[in-house]
N, C-alpha and C positions, 0 to 999 in steps of 0.2 A: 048330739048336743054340742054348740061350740059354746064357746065362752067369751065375755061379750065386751070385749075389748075398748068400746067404745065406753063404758066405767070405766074399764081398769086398766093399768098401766099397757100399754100397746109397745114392744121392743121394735118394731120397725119404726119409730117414729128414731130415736139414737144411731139406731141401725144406718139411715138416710144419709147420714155425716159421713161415715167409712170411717169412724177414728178407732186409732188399737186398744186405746184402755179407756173404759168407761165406766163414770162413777154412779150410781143412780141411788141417790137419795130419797126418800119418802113417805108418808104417813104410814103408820099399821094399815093393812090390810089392803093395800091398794094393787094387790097381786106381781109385785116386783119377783119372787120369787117363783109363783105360779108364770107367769107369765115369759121367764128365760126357760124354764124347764120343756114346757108345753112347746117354743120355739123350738129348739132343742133335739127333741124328740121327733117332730115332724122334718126337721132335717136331714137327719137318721133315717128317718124312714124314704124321704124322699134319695139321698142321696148315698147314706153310709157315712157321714163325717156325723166324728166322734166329738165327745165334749170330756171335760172334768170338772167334777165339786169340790170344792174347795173351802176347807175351813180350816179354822186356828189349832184347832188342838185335835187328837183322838179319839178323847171321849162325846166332843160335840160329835163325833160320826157316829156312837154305838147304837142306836136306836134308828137312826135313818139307812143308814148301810152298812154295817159291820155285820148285824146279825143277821140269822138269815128273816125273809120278809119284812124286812126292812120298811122305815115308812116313807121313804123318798117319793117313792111314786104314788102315795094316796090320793091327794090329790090331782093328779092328771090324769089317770086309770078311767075314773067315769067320763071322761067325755074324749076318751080313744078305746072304747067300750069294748072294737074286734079287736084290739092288742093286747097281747101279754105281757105283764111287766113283773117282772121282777128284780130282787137286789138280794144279794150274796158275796160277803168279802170282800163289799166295798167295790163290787162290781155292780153295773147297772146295763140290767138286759133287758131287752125291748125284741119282741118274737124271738126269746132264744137268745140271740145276739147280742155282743158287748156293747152298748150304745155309749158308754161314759164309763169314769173311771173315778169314784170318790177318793183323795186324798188328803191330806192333813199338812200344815205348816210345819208344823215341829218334827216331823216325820220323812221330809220332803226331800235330805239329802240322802237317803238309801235309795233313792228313784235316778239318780245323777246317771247310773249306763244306761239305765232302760227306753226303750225308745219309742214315743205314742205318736205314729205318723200319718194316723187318723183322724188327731185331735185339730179344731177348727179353732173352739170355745174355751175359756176358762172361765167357770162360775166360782165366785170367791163370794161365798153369803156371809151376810153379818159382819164385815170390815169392820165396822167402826161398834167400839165396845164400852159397857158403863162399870169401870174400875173400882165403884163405891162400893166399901162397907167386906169385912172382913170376908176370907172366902171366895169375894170377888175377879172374874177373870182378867189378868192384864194382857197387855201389848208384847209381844215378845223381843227382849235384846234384839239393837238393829233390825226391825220385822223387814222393813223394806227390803233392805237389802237380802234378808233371806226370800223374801218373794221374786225377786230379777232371779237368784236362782233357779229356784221353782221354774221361776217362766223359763230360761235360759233350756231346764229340761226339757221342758215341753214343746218348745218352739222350735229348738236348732236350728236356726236363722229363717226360720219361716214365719208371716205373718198370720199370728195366731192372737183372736180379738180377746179380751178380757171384763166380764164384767162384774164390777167392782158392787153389792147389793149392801143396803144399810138403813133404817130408822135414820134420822138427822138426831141424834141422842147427841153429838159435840163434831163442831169444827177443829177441835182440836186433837186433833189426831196424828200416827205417821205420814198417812197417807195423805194428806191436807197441808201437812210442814212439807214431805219432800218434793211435790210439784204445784206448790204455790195457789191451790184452789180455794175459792170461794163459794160459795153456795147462791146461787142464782136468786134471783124473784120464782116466787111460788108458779108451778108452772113452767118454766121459760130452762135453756139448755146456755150454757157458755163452753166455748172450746180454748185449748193451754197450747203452750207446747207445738209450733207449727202445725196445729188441725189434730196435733193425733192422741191428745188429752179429752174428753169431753166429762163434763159432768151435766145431773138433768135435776130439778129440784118436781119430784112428781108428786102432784096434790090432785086431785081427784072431785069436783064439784059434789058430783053425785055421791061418791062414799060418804064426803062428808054431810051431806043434808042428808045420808040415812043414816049416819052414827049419832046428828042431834038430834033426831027424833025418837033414840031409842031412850030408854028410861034410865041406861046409865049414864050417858055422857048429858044427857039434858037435867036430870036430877041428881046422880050421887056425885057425877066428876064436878058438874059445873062451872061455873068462869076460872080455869086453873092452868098454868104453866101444863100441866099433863093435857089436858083437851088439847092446848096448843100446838100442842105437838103432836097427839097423834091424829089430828085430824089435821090441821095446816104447817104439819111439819116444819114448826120451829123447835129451832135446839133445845133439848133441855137440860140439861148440863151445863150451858155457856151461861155464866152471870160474872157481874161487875162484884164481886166480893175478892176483895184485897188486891181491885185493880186500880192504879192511882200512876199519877205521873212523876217523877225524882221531882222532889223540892231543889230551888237553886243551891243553897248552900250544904247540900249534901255531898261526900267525898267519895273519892274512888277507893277502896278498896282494894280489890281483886278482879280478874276475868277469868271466866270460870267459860271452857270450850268443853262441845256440847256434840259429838256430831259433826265437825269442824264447824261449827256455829260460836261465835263468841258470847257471852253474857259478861255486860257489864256490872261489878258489883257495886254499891254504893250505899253507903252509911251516912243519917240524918240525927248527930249526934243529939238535936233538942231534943227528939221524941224517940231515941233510942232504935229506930226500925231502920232497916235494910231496904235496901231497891234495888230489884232488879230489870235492867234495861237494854235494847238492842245497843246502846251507848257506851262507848269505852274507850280508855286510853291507849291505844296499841303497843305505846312504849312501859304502860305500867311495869314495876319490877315483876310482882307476885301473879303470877299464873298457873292457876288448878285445869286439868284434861278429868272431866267426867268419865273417859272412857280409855281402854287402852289405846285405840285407831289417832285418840286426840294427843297421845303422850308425844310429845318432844324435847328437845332441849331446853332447859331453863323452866321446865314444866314440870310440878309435881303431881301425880297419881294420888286424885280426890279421896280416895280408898283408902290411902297408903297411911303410915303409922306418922310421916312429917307432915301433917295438917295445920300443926299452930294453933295457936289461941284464938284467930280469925275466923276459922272454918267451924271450929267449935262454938265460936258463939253464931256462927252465920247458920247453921245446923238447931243450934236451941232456939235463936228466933223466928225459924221455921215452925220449930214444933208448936210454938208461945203462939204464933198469930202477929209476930212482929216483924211481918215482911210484906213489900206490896211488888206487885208485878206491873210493869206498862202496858203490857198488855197477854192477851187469854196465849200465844204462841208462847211469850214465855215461862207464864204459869206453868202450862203443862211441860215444859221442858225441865224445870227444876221439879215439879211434884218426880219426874219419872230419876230425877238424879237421886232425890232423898230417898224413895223403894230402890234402887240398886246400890246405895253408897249407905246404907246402913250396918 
């Protein structure tokens, strides 16, 4: 039995580019994740070059390869029916043999001497994540940066591809701030970065005219930001709520550095609300560093006990609903300063 690519996401078509990090965005079920593994494995088998999975935390691995029989390879097992797969320790073997190596984000700096000079691939599933609602998984401090490590172990100046797997759940992410991507027309692929960026926005004709013919999305989901998304992969997460442009007569306030990113702060004394904006005075006096990396002179630690009367009410008009963003990049850079600056 192959599997029929011409439905569902086909990795040679990305592949054709030659770029090192690739993002692939997508509707539920359009085999983004079947579809790298199954690659993957046939590689291995063809040639011996190894891969690794890659998730955010250690408990997304316990179920798929941590324990033994793991369910990594449920899915590709039936249609490489003469091969044996198993997974043990976060190990993934394919006849016996090591074919991949599951590892974790958070976990990722004990791997720093060890040395995988098999590895071809990095599969990083589920990148992009839905932060909502108590319990909720987040983005980790600086993820990026912890990921160039990651790679940094893995690669040892070798070019080793990366592919970056996700639902379109929000363009606002790290991965999206630190190299500048946008999400394509449905279909269609754009490259970053001198070629060696790509992202793919994959929608699927056929998945989708079989998902509205089934009785959930045609009856109980119905005309809904949810169908939208998971059949034509639009974001859903991204809305226009308490996104608004600075009134003229709004004031500057404070800059608030982000990441070495500035945020312009700005107070609209009629209606009492804050704006936040890529727009700032460089010479303003009062400058806050979200983070330590951002701390400099004349800069005070967002955290720190000398916040002011400023940062306290720029803090409770957060909480109130009396703040607009210019736009969704810097939404999500203040939402991530208020969960860490708490």
């Amino acid at each position: 039995m192959k599997p029929n690519f011409q439905k569902y996401w086909d990795i040679n078509v990305p592949k054709s580019y030659n770029c090192l990090f690739n993002f692939i965005c997508g509707g539920r079920g359009t085999g983004k994740s079947f579809g790298a593994k199954y690659d993957f494995a046939k590689q291995f088998i063809k040639n011996g070059s190894q891969f690794t999975y890659l998730r955010r935390t250690k408990e997304e691995l316990k179920k798929l390869t941590t324990q033994r029989d793991g369910q990594f390879w449920d899915d590709i097992s039936p249609f490489m029916s003469n091969r044996e797969f198993k997974v043990e320790s976060d190990k993934l073997f394919i006849d016996k043999e090591i074919g991949g190596y599951a590892h974790s984000l958070t976990t990722a700096m004990k791997l720093k001497s060890t040395p995988f000079p098999g590895v071809t691939d990095i599969l990083f599933d589920e990148f992009i994540i839905d932060e909502r609602g108590i319990g909720a998984p987040h983005y980790l401090f600086d993820e990026v940066t912890k990921f160039f490590e990651y790679y940094e172990t893995i690669a040892r100046e070798r070019d080793v591809r990366v592919w970056f797997l996700a639902n379109a759940l929000s363009t606002n992410n790290p991965y999206f701030d630190e190299f500048g991507l946008t999400l394509p027309e449905p279909g269609k692929i754009k490259v970053f970065r001198n070629k060696d960026v790509l992202i793919q926005n994959v929608v699927s004709p056929e998945v989708a005219e079989s998902k509205m013919q089934s009785r959930f999305y045609s009856h109980v989901v119905g005309d809904s930001r949810y169908r939208d998304y998971a059949i034509q992969n639009k974001t859903l997460l991204d809305d226009d709520t308490f996104i608004a442009k600075k009134p003229k007569n709004a004031k500057m306030k404070f800059v608030l550095w982000f990441h070495e990113k500035p945020i312009g702060v700005w107070f609209d004394p009629k209606y009492n609300t804050f704006y936040c904006s890529p727009n700032y005075d460089p010479n303003c006096e009062i400058q806050y560093s979200a983070t330590t990396q951002d701390h400099q002179p004349n800069r005070l630690i967002l955290s720190g006990q000398f916040q002011g009367a400023g940062i306290r009410l720029f803090k409770a008009a957060y909480e109130c609903g009396n703040m607009r963003f210019e736009n969704q990049k810097i939404k999500g850079w203040v939402r991530d300063i208020m969960r860490w600056t708490r």
